[in-house]
N, C-alpha and C positions, 0 to 999 in steps of 0.2 A: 394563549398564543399557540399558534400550530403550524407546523414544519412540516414544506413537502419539498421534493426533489423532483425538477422535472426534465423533460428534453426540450431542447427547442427546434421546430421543425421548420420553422419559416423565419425570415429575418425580423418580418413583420413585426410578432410575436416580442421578439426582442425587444424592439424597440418600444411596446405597448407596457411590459413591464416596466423597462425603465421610468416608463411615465407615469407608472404607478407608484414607483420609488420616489419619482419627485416629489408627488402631493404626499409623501408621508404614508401614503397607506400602506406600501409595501416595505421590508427591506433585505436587500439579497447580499448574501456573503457567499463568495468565490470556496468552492473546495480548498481544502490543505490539500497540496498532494504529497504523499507519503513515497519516499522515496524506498529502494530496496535497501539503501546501508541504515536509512533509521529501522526500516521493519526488521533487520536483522538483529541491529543492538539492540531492540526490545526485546526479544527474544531470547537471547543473547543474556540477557540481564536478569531473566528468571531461573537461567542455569546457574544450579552452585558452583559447579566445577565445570569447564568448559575444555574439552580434549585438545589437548595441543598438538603440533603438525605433525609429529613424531608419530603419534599413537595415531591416528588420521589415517596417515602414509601404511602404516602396520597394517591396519584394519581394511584398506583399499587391496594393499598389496595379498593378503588373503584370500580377500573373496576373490580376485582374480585369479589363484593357482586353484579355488577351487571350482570355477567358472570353467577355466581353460585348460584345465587336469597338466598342471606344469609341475 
């Protein structure tokens, strides 16, 4: 079996696959779409230790005085 991803340019098209869904030959599955709060907790979830808001805020506030010579 082999997997491709395509565009569809014409409506036409569409509907031509569909038709080929019917008879079995084809079968098309819709994308996941991946949202930003799952790509974050995956992320997220390979970190051992994850900086909490305190140290965040520190680290912002930093590079700022040293950005803006304050």
């Amino acid at each position: 079996m082999r997997t491709l991803q395509i565009e569809i340019l014409n409506p036409k098209a569409a509907k031509l696959l569909k038709d080929l869904e019917e008879m079995d030959l084809i079968s098309i599955k819709k994308p996941k779409k991946k949202s930003l709060s799952a790509l974050l907790e995956k992320l997220r979830s390979k970190e051992s230790s994850a900086p909490s808001l305190e140290e965040i805020t520190k680290e912002v506030e930093i590079v700022r005085a040293r950005r803006y010579g304050k």
